[in-house]
C-alpha positions in Angstrom: 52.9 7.6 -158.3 51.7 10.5 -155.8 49.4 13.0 -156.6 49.2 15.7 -153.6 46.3 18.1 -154.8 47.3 21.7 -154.8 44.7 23.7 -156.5 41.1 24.6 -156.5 38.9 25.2 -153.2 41.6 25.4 -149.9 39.7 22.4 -149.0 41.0 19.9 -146.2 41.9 16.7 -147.5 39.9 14.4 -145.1 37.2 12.4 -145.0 34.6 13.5 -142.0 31.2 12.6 -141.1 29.7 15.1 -138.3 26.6 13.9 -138.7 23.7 11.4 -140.0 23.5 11.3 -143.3 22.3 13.5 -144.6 22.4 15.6 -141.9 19.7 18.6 -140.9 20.6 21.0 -143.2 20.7 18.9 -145.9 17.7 17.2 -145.0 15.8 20.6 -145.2 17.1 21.3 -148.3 16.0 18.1 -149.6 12.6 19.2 -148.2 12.4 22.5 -150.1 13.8 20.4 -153.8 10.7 17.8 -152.9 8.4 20.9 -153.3 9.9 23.1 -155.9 12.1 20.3 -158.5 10.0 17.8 -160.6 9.9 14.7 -158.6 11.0 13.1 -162.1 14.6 14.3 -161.2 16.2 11.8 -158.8 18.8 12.2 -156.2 21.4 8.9 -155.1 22.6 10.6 -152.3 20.5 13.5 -150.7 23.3 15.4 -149.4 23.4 19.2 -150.6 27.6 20.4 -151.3 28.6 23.9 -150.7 32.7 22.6 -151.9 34.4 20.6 -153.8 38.0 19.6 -154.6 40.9 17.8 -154.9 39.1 14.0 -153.8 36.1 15.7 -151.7 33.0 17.2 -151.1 31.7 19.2 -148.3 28.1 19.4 -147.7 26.1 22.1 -146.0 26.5 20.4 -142.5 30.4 20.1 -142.5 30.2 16.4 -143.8 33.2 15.2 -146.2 32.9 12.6 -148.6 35.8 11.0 -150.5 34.7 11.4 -154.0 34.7 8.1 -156.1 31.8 9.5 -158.9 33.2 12.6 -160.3 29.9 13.7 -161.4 29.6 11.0 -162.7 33.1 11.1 -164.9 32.9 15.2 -165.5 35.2 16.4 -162.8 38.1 14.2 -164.2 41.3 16.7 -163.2 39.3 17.9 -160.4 36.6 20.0 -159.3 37.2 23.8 -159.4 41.0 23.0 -161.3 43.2 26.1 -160.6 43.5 26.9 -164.3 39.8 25.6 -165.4 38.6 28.3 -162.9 40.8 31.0 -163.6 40.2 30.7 -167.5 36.2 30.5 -166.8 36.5 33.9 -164.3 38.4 35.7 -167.4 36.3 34.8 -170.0 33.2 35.8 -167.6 34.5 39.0 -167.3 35.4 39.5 -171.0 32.1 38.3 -172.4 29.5 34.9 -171.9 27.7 34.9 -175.0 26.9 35.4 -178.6 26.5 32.5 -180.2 29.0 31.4 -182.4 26.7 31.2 -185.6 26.0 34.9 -185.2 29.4 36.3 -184.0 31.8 33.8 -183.9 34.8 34.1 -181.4 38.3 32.5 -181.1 38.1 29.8 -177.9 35.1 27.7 -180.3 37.9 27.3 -182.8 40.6 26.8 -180.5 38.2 23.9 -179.3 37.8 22.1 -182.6 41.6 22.3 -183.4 42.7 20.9 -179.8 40.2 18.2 -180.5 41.0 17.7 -184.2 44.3 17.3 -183.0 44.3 14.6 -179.8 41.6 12.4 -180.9 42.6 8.9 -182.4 44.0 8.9 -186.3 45.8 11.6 -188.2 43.4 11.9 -191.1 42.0 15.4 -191.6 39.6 16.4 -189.1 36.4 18.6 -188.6 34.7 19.3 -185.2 31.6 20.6 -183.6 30.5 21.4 -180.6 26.8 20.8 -178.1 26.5 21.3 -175.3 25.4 17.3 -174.0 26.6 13.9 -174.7 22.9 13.0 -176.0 22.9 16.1 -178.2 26.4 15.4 -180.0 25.4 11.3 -180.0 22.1 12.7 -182.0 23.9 14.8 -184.1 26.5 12.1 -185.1 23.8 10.1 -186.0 22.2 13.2 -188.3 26.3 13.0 -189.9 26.5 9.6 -190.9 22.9 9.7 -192.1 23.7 12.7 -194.4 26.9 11.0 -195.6 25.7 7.4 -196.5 22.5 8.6 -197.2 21.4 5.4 -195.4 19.1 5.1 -192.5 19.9 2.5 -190.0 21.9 3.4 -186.6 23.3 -0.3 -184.8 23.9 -0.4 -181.1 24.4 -2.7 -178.7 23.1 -4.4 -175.3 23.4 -2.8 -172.1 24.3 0.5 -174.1 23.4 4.2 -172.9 23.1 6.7 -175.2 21.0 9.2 -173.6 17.5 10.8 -172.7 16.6 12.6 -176.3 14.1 10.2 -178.0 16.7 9.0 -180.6 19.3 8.2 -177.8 16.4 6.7 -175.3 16.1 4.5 -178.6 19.7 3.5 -179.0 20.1 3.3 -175.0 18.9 -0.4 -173.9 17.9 -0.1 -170.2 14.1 0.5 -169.6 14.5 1.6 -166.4 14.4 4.8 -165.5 15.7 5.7 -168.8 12.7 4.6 -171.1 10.0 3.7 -169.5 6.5 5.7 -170.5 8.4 7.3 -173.0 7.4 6.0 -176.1 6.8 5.9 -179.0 10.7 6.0 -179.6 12.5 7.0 -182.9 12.8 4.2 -185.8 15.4 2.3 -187.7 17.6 1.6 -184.2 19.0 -1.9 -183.9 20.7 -3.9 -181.4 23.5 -6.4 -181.2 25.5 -8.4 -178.9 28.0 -6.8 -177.4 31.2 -8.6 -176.0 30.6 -9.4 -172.0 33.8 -11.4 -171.0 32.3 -12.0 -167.7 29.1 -13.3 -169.2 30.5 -14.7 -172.4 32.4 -17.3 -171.3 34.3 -19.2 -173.9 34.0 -16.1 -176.6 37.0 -14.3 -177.3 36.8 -10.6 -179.0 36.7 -11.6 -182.6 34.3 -14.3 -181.8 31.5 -11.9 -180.3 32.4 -9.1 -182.9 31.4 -11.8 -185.7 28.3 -12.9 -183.6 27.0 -9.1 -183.5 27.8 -8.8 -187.1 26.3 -11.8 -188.2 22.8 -10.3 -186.7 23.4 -6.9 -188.2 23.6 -8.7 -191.7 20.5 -10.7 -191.4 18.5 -8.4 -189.8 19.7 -5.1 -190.2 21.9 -5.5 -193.6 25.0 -3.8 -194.2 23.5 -1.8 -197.3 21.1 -0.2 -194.8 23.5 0.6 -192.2 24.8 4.2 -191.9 26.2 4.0 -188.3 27.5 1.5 -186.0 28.0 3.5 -182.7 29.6 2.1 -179.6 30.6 3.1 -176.3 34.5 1.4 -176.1 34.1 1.0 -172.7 30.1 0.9 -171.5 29.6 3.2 -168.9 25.6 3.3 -167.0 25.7 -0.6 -168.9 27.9 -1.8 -166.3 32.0 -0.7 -167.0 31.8 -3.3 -169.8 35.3 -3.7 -171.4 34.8 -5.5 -174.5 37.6 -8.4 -175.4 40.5 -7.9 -177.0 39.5 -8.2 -180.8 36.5 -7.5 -180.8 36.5 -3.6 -181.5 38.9 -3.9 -184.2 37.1 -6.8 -185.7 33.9 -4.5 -186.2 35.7 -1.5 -187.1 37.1 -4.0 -190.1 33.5 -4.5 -191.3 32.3 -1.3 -191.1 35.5 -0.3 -194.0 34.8 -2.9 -195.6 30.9 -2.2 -195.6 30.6 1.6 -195.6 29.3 2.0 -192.4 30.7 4.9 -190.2 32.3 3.4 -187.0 31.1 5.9 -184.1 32.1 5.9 -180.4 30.7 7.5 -177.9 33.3 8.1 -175.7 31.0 10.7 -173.4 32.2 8.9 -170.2 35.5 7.4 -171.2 37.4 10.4 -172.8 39.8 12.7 -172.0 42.4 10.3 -170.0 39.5 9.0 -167.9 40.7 4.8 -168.6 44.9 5.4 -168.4 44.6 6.3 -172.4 43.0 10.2 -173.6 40.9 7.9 -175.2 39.4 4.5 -174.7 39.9 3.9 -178.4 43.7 4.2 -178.1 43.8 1.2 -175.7 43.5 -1.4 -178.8 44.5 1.5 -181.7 40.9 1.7 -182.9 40.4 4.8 -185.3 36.8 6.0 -185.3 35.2 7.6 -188.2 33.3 9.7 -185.7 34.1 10.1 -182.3 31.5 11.8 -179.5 32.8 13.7 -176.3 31.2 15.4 -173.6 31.5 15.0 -169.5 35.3 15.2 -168.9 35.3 17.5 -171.6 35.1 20.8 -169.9 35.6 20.3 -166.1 31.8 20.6 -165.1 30.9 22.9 -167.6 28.3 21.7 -170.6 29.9 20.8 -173.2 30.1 18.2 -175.9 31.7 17.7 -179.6 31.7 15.5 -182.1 34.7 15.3 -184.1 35.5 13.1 -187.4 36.5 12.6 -190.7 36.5 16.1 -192.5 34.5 14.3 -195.8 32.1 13.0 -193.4 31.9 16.0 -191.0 31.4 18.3 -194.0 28.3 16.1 -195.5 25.4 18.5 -193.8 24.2 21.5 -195.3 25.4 24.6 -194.4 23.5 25.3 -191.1 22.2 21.5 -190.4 24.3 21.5 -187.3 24.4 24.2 -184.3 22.5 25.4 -182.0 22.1 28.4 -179.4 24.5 27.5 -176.2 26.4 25.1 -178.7 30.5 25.7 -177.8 29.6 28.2 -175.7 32.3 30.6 -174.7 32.7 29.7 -171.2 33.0 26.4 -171.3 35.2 26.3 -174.0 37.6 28.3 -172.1 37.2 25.8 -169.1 37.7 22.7 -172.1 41.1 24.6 -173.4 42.1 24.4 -169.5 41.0 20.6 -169.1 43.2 20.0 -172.0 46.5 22.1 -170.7 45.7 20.4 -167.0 45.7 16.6 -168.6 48.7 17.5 -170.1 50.9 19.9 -167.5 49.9 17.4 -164.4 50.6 14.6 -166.3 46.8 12.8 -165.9 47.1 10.5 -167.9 49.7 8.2 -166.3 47.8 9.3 -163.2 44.7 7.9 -164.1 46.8 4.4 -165.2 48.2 4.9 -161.6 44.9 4.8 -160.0 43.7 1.9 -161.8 46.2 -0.2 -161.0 46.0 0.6 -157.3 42.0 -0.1 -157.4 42.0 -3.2 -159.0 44.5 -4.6 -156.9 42.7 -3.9 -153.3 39.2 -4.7 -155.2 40.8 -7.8 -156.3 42.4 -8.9 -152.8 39.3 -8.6 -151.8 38.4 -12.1 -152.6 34.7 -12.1 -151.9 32.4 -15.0 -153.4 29.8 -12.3 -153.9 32.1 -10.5 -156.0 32.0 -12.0 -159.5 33.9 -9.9 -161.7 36.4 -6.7 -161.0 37.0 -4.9 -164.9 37.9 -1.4 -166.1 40.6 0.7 -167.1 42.9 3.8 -165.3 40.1 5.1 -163.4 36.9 3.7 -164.5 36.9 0.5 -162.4 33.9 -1.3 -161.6 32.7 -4.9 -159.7 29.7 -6.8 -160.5 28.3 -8.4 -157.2 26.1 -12.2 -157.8 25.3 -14.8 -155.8 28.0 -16.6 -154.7 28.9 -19.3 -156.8 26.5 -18.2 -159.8 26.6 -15.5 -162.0 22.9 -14.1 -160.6 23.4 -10.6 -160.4 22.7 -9.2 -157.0 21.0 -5.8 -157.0 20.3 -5.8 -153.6 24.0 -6.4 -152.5 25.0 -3.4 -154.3 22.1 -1.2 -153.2 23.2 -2.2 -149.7 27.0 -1.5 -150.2 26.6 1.5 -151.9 24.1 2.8 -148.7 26.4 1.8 -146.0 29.7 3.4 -148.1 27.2 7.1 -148.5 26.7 6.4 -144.5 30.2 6.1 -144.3 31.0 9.3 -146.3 32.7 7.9 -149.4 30.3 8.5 -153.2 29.7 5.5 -155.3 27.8 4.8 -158.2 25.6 1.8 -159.1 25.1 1.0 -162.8 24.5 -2.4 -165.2 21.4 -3.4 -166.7 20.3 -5.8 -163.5 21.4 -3.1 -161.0 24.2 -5.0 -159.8 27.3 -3.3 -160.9 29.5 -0.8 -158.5 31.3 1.7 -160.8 34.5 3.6 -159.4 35.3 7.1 -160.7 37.1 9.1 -158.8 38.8 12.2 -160.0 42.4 12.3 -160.9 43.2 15.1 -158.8 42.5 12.6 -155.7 45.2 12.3 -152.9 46.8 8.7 -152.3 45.5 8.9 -148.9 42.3 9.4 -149.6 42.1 6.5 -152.2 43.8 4.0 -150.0 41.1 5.1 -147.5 38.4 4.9 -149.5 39.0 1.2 -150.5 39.7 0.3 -146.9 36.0 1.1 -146.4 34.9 -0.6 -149.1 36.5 -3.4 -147.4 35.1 -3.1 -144.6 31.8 -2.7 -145.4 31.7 -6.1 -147.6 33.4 -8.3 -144.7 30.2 -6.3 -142.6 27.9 -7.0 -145.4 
């Protein structure tokens, strides 16, 4: 399947590298953000853009990369998309804000029902929307708490949640995410989560019965008023559970009263070949969490679910200022109509199936595992012939491919994972040629 991109900034389709990277102007850039942004805020690769579009971006010194981050997941159709822009410039020009709990407007609504209306089951729906993925995981949790009038949120290992104290609770990386943070918020607990490339022997239901089994004894389901889950982990590594072992836990949660919540922040909107990861196994969530892909770069997020367990909160628990603000929910309305007129979906199936073929022809000792669905494809580099995760392989490959002017990511709990994102709006070309130099770089490694 071809995609030739059309729309958005009249941007070449190439990859070119005119200078070092990064290169002088970028470099002074990076000079003046040393001196005026909190050093706090890090920067993976320190070149400044000026365009995006299509599968590129063009830095200040006429350098461009082939795109395989997205944003990390946000840019999913496409950075600048031909109707997400031309819906943001009208509803600039007609008005940017009033908040909707003051004076409410039309494109909030049209929001909720779009959402109400794609994501997984067809139960009656309610929706609301943030303007983060840590904000709407936070305010899932304040949901399921009012509705079970329990107290006890489960997560799991190598889980990211976010940077609000609850979610820095709920997220299990230390580093950078949590570390001389503290004190976090109480009543979070963790489980197992299904590793297939770590779990050998243990099938889906097998691991789904090991992580409940821990939740009963130490947890206990009579406590437990949320068990929220990313279906496929995202900074954790690109961890796709086994088969089973979703469904398995969604079982015990209906039969335990526990609301079932996944955060699909990185995996929705036709990100892994499905609109949603949950659709991949038919898992229903009580309470399902978007954001990133959501709006095309704008901030938004939403939290959508069953209507009796949406409807719990008082009258004015939930909100806030920018919440569903009108701007981006005119870009998410376009997201939506682009996923569906440019047929994304099968794209994003299309591009998974060409990146895990190259990354698996590939055949290097040093790379243990290749996982992931449509496009959000990952592989976790060890020590050949062990399962020793090596960070400093992959902080190595991912410098040389940045040298090389092609993005990637590094995520996983040890560091060791490369995780694959590009945007669906990405030529053929430019994906062929970006795994050629991925190539490359490990036979140079």
């Amino acid at each position: 399947m071809t995609n030739q991109y059309t729309g958005g900034p009249a941007l070449l389709q190439e990859r070119r590298v005119v200078t070092e990277i990064p290169g002088p102007e970028s470099c002074a850039l990076h000079a003046r953000k040393n001196a005026a942004v909190a050093q706090g805020v890090g920067t993976t690769l320190p070149v400044y853009t000026v365009a995006a579009g299509g599968g590129v971006i063009v830095d200040v010194d006429g350098n461009s990369f082939i795109d395989f981050g997205s944003g990390i997941a946000v840019t999913t159709v496409g950075n600048s998309a031909p109707l997400v822009a031309a819906a943001v410039s009208e509803q600039v020009q007609a008005f940017t804000h009033t908040c909707f709990m003051i004076t409410p407007y039309d494109a909030y609504v049209r929001v909720a029902e779009a959402l109400n209306r794609i994501t997984p089951g067809t139960h009656e729906k309610r929706s609301v929307l943030f303007n983060s993925g840590a904000e709407a995981v936070e305010n899932a949790v304040k949901i399921a708490r009012t509705y079970t009038k329990r107290q006890a949120i489960a997560v799991f290992d190598h889980a990211y949640h976010g940077r609000t104290n609850l979610t820095m609770a709920m997220t299990s990386k230390n580093m950078p995410y949590k570390s001389g943070f503290g004190p976090f918020a109480s009543e979070v607990y963790r489980a197992p989560l299904s590793y297939p490339f770590r779990d050998v022997g243990i099938d889906g239901p097998a691991a789904a019965r090991r992580a409940i089994d821990v939740l009963e004894k130490q947890v206990g389901a009579e406590n437990l008023a949320a068990v929220v889950i990313e279906p496929i982990q995202g900074e954790g590594g690109f961890i796709v559970p086994a088969d089973g072992f979703l469904p398995t836990l969604l079982e015990w949660c209906r039969a335990n009263g526990v609301v079932f919540v996944a955060d699909e922040v990185q995996t929705g909107f036709a990100r892994t070949g499905a609109m949603f990861a949950c659709d991949h196994e038919g898992v229903v969530p009580d309470l399902i969490v978007t954001a990133k892909g959501i709006a095309g770069g704008l901030p938004l997020s939403a939290v959508t679910g069953r209507a009796e367990m949406m409807d719990a909160p008082h009258v004015g628990g939930l909100g806030g200022t920018y919440g569903g603000n009108p701007i981006a929910c005119a870009a998410a309305l376009a997201v939506i109509e682009t996923i569906d007129r440019d047929g994304l979906v099968e794209r994003a199936r299309a591009i998974g199936t060409t990146m895990l073929e190259r990354l698996l022809s590939f055949a290097d000792p040093r790379i243990g595992d290749v996982r992931g669905r449509g496009a959000m494809v990952a592989i976790e580099l060890v020590k050949p012939g062990t399962d020793e995760p090596d960070a400093d392989l992959t902080r190595a490959v991912a410098a040389a491919a940045h040298q090389q002017g092609l993005v990637v990511l590094t995520c996983g709990t040890y560091g060791n994972v490369l995780r694959f994102l590009p945007p669906l709006s990405m030529p053929d070309h430019l994906l062929a040629e970006g795994l050629d130099l991925l190539e490359q770089i490990f036979k140079d490694a």
